[in-house]
N, C-alpha and C positions, 0 to 999 in steps of 0.2 A: 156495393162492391160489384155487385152484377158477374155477369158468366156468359158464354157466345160458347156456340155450336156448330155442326153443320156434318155431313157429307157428300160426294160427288162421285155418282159412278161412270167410268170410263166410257163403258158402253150406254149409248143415248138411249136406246129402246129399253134398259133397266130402270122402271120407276122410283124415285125414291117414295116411300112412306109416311106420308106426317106422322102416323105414330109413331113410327121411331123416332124422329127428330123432338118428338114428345117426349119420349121415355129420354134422350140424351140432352134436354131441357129439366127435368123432373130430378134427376139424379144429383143435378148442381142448386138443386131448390134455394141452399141454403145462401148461396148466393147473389140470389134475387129474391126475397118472397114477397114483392109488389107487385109485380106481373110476370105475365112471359106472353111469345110470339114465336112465330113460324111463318116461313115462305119457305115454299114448294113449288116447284117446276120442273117437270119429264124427270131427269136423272139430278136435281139437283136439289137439296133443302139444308136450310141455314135457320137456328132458334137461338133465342136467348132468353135469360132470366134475367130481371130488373131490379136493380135498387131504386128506388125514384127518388133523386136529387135536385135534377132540373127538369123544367116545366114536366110538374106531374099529373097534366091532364093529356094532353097533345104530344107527348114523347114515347109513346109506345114504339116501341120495335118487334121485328126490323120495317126501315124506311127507306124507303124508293125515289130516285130522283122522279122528276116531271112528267116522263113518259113512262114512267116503272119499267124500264127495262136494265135500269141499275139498284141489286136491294145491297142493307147492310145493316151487320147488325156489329153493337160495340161495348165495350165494357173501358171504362174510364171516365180520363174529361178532360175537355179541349179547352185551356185557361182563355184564348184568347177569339174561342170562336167567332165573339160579337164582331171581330175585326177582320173576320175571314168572309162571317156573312153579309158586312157590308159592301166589302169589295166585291163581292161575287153575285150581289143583288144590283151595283154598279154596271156590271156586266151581263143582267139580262136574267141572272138566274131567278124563280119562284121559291120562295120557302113556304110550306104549308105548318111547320113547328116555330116553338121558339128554344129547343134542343142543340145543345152541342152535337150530336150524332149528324145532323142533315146536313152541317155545314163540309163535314168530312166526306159525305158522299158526292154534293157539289164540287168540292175540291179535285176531289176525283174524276167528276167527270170534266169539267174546267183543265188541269193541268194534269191528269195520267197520274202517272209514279212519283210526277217531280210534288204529288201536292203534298206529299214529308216532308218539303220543308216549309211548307206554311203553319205546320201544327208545332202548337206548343203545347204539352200534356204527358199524361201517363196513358197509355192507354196500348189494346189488342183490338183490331178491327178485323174483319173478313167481308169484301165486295166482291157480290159475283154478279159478273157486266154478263148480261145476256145477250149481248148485242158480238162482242166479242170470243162467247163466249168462253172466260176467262175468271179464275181468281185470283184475287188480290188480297194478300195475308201483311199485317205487319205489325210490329212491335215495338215498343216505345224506346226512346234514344238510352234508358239505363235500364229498362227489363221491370219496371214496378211492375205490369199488367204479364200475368203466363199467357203462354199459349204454345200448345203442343199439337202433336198430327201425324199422323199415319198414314204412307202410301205404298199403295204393294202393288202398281200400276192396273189395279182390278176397282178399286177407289180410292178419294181422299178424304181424308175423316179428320177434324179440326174439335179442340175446343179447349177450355180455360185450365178443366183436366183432365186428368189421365181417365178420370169414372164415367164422364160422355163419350168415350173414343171406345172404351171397352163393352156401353153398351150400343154400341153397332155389330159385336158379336163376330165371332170368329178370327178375333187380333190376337195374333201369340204374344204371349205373356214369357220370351226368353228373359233370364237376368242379362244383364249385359256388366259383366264382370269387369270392364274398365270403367264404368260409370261407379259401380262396388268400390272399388280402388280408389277414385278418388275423394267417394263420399266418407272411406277413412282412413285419406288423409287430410281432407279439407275441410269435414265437415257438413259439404255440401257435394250437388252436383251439377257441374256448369254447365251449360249448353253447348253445343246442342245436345248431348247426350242427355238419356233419363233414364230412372233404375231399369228398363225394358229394351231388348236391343233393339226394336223393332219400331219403336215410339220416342219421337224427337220434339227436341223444345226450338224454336226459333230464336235466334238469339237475338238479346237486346240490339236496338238500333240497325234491322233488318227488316228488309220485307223477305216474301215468297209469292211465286207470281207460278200456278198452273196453265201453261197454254196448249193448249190444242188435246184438253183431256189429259195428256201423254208427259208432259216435258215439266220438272221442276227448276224453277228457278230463284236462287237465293241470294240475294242483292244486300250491301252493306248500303246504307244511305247515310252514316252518321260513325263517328267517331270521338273521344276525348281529344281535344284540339292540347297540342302541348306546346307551350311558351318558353323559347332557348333567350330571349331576351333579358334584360339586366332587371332586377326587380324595385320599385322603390315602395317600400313596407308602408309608411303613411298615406300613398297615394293607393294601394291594392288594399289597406283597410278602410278606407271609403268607402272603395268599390264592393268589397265584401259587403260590409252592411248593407248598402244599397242592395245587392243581391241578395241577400234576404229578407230585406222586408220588401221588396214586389215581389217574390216566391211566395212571403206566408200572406200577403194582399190577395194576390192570385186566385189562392188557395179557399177565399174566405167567399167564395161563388157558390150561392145553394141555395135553393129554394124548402129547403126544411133544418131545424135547429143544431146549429153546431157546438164542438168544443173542441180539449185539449186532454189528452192524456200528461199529468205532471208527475216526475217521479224524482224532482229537485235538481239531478241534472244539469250539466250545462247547456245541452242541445235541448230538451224539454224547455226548459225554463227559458232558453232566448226566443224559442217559439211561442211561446204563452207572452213575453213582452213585447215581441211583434205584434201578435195580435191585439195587444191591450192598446196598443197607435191608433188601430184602423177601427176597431170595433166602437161604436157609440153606446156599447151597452156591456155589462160587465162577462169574460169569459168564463166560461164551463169549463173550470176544471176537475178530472179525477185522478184518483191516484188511490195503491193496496195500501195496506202496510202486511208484515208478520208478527206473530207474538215473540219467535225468536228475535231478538235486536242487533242482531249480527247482521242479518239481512232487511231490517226494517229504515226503511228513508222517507219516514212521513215528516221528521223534521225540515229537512228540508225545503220539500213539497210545501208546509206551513207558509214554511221565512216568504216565497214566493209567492203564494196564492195571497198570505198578506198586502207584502208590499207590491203587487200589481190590483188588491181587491176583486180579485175573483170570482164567484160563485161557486164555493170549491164543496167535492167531495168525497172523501175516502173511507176505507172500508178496511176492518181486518183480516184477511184472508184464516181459513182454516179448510184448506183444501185435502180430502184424500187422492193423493197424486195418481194413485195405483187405478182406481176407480174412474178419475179424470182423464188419465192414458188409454184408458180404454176409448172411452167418447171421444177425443180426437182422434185415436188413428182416422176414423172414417174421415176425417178431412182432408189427411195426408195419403197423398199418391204414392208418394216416394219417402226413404229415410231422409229422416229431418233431425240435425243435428243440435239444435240450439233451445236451450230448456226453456228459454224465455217466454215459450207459447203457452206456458201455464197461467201465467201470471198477465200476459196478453190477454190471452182469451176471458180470464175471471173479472176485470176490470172493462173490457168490451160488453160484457153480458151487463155488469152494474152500468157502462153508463147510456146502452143501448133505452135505459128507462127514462133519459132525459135527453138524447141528442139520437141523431140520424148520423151525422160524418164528425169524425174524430180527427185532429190532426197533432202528429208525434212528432217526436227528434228521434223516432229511428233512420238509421242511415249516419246520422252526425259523426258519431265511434269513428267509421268506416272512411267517410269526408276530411275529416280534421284528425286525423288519428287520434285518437282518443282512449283506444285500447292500450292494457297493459302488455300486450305483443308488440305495439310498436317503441314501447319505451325500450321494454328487453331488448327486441333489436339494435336499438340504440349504445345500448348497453355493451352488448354482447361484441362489439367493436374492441371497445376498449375489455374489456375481460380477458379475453382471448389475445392479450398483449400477456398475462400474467402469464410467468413461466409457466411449462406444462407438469413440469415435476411438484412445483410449488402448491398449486390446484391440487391433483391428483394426492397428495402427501398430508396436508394441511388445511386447505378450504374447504373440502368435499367431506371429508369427515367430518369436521365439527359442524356443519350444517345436514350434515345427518343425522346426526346425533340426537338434534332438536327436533322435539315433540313437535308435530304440529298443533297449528291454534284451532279453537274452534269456532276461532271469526271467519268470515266468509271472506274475507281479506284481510290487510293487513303486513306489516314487515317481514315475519314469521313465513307463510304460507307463501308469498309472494316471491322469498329471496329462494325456498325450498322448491317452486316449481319453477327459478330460474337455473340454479344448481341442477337440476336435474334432465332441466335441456340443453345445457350447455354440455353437458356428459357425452350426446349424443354423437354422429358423427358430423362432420363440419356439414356437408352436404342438405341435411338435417334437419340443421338449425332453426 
């Protein structure tokens, strides 16, 4: 997973302290526990903690172009660096690694700002050009990789969380009560805000460029491209597929043992067939179950780990939730709406005993609607044709009436938490 750091004091004769940038390296341990690094210069130090995926001798960070006076350090992965470093070795550049990280630094110094569009990845990088000196903050085209920071034109203080920014010490901890707002109503909290008024996220498919000590700047470099054009369905599910199996290709770059999180799933499960294409060797899958069978999807999980042949493995969860809540808050900065990091997390820890990088169909829900909110919506079109007296008189009570189930879904539960947001006001919905 890795983690990146850093701060920058305005004033040049303020030295930064590698112990500090130690202690806001130390605090994201969990992050990296492969390594970690630091550069330091006058008023400036940038660390980071390492998961080591690619080349894990020679990839230590942070790295320096050719005359070191460009460092960086990064957390992610650049799918198609081999393509970036060969062009850019075409053009004279030296690589001392065989790391995705150093291709991004060349980039940088090769083409400035514009080298966002050579990357293809997820990733948070921070370069600080000493020559200009100037940072260079940026975030990946959908926000997989965080990255937040802090400036009170006294310094700037960067890292993956909110827990390295806080230990630089003396960062107010205001709520910021619109960020409150929206985290209940959305569940989440979008960028730039974060639950702290005073601490901001960079938002996806952004950079931030500090010049002259003093000035921030927040540049869009990327956006969802949207097509008004006629669609032909045959010829765009081609093109889907094609899209995703060189995504989960892509994705199968690592110099230590991978797998698949399977939880039977449609977006699980087309990820685990993707990979069963490209892999010459059978995939790793895991996957929970529960003793309750309401919430239990090992069957599924089975039918697939079968008919792809697998290396499958699952587990019955019997977790104390209360106990467990504890032990993550510390990971969470901010309020975190989605229960699913239970059952994330307990299956990460099982299959951390066989694989290093994991790859999920999270996101898919979200891609391809796939949630039971965008069917409701759907729905709620035509519903909201039925007279209002008719609802109100007739529909609404007798779907009150009804007990709820004690399946975790279900017709029952599902039509009961549709009736009850359709009640709301249109606004609402």
């Amino acid at each position: 997973m890795c983690g990146i750091c850093g701060i920058i004091h305005t004033d040049t004769e303020k030295k930064v302290v590698p112990a500090l940038v130690k202690e806001m390296c130390d605090v994201i341990y969990h992050r990296g526990p492969d390594d970690d690094g630091i550069y330091t210069r006058a008023n400036v130090g940038i660390g980071m903690r390492r998961l080591s995926i690619i080349d894990l001798v020679t990839g230590k960070q942070p790295i320096s172009n050719e005359n070191g006076d460009m460092w960086i350090v990064f957390n992610g992965e650049i799918y198609n660096h081999q393509e970036i470093r060969n062009e850019l070795q075409n053009r004279g550049h030296c690589f001392r690694t065989k790391t995705d990280t150093e291709s991004i630094i060349h980039a940088y110094e090769e083409y400035g700002d514009r080298c966002m569009e050579k990357l293809n990845g997820m990733f948070a990088f921070a370069i600080w050009d000493d020559r200009k000196k100037r940072l260079f903050l940026a975030r990946d085209r959908i926000g997989i990789k965080p990255l937040y920071y802090f400036f009170d034109r006294q310094r700037f203080v960067f890292g993956s969380e909110i827990k390295s920014i806080l230990k630089a010490g003396n960062i107010p901890k205001t709520i910021d009560l619109q960020a409150l707002d929206h985290f209940l109503t959305f569940e989440y909290i979008p960028a730039p805000l974060s639950i702290f008024k005073e601490i901001r996220k960079l938002p996806p498919g952004h950079t931030l460029t500090l010049t002259d000590l003093k000035n921030v700047k927040i540049r869009q470099y990327w956006d969802l491209p949207v097509e008004n054009n006629g669609v032909d369905i045959l010829e765009k599910r081609e093109e889907l597929f094609e899209t995703l199996q060189d995504a989960v290709r892509i994705r199968l770059m690592s110099d230590v043992p991978l797998g698949a999180f399977l939880s039977g799933g449609v977006d699980s499960s087309t990820v685990v067939a993707l990979m069963s294409k490209v892999l010459n060797q059978p995939v790793k899958t895991f996957s929970i179950g529960f003793e309750d069978q309401t919430y239990n999807e090992l069957n599924y999980a089975r039918l697939i780990a079968k008919k792809f042949n697998t290396e499958h493995h699952e587990f019955i969860i019997q977790a104390n939730a209360l106990e467990l809540a504890d032990k993550l808050l510390y990971y969470l900065d901010e309020p975190f709406g989605d229960f699913s990091i239970f059952p994330t997390y307990l299956v990460s820890k099982i299959a951390k005993d066989f694989v290093t990088v994991v790859l999920s169909g999270d996101g898919g829900d979200e891609l391809f609607a796939g949630y039971d909110t965008y069917i409701a919506d759907q729905l709620a079109t035509r519903y909201a044709k039925i007279p209002r007296w008719l609802r109100n008189s007739f529909i609404h009570p007798i779907v009150d009436s009804i007990p709820p189930s004690p399946k975790k879904k279900g017709l029952i539960n599902r039509t009961k938490r549709f009736v009850e947001g359709m009640k709301l006001p249109e606004d609402l919905h």
